[in-house]
TIDRENVEX-451233 format. One record per residue (C-alpha): chain; residue number from 1; y, z, x; residue in one letter. Coordinates in steps of 0.25 Angstrom, whole numbers, plus 5000, padded with zeros to 4 digits. Example, Ala and Ser with C-alpha at 12.3 -4.5 7.8 and 13.67 -1.06 7.14 Angstrom:
c,k,py,pz,px,r
A,1,4982,5031,5049,A
A,2,4996,5029,5055,S
END
This chain:
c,k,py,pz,px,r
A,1,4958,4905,4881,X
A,2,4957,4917,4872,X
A,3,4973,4921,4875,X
A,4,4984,4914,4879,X
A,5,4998,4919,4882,X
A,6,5012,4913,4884,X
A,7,5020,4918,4896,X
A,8,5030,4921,4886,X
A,9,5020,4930,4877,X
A,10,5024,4946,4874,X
A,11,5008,4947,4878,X
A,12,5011,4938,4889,X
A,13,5022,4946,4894,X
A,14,5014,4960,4890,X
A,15,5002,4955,4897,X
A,16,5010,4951,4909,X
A,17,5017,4965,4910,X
A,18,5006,4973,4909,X
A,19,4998,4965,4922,X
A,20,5011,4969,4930,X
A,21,5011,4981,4927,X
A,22,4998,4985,4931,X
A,23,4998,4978,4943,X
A,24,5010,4983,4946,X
A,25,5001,4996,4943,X
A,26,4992,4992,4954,X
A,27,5002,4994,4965,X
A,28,5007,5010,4963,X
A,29,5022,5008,4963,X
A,30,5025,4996,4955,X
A,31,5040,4998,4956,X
A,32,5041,4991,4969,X
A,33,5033,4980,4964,X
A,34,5032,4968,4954,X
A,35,5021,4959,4949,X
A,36,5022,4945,4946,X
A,37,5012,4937,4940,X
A,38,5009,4923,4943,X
A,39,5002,4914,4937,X
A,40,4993,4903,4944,X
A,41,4981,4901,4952,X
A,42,4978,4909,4964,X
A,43,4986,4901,4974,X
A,44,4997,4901,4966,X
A,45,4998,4916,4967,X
A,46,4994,4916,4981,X
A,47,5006,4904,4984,X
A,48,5017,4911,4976,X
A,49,5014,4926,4985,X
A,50,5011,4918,4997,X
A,51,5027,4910,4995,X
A,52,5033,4922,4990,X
A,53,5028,4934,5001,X
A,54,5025,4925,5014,X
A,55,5038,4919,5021,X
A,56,5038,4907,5033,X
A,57,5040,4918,5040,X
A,58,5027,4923,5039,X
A,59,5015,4921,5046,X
A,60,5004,4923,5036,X
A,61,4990,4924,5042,X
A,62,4983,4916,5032,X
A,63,4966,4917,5031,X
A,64,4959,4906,5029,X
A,65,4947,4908,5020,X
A,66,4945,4893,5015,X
A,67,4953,4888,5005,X
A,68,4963,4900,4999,X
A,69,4967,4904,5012,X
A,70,4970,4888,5016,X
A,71,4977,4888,5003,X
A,72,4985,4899,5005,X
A,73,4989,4895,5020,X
A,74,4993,4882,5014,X
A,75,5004,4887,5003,X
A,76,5010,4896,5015,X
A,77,5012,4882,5024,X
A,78,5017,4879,5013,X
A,79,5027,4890,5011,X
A,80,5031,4889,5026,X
A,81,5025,4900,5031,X
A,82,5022,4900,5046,X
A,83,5008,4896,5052,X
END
C-alpha cells in the first residue's frame, strides 16, 4: 500500500469532501441532496440502501440473476419486507 490515511486525517477529511462534492455535482441541484459514503463490500452498500429505502410495506419485485439477486432478496426477508 503506497498510502494509507486515517478517518481522522485533514487529507482524510479533504479527500472525503471533495468526492461529495462532486458527486453531488453529478446530480444538478445538489441542494436538495446529501452524500454519504459507506465503507464495505458491495453488499454492505446494497443492505444499508435496501434497510434504509424499502419498508415491510413494500413489495419489492426482486430479479433473480443467480447469486446477487438471491442475496439481495434474502436481506429484505430479512428486513421484513413482504413477499
Amino acid at each position: 500500500m503506497q498510502l494509507d490515511l486515517a478517518s481522522r486525517d485533514d487529507e482524510f477529511k479533504e479527500v472525503t469532501a471533495c468526492m461529495r462534492r462532486l458527486t453531488l455535482g453529478l446530480l444538478g441541484n445538489a441542494e436538495d441532496y446529501s452524500v454519504v459514503p459507506i465503507q464495505g463490500g458491495g453488499s454492505f452498500a446494497m443492505e444499508a440502501a435496501l434497510s434504509s429505502f424499502v419498508s415491510r410495506a413494500h413489495r419489492p419485485l426482486v430479479y433473480i440473476n443467480v447469486i446477487y439477486g438471491e442475496r439481495i432478496l434474502q436481506m429484505l426477508r430479512f428486513w421484513g419486507a413482504k413477499r
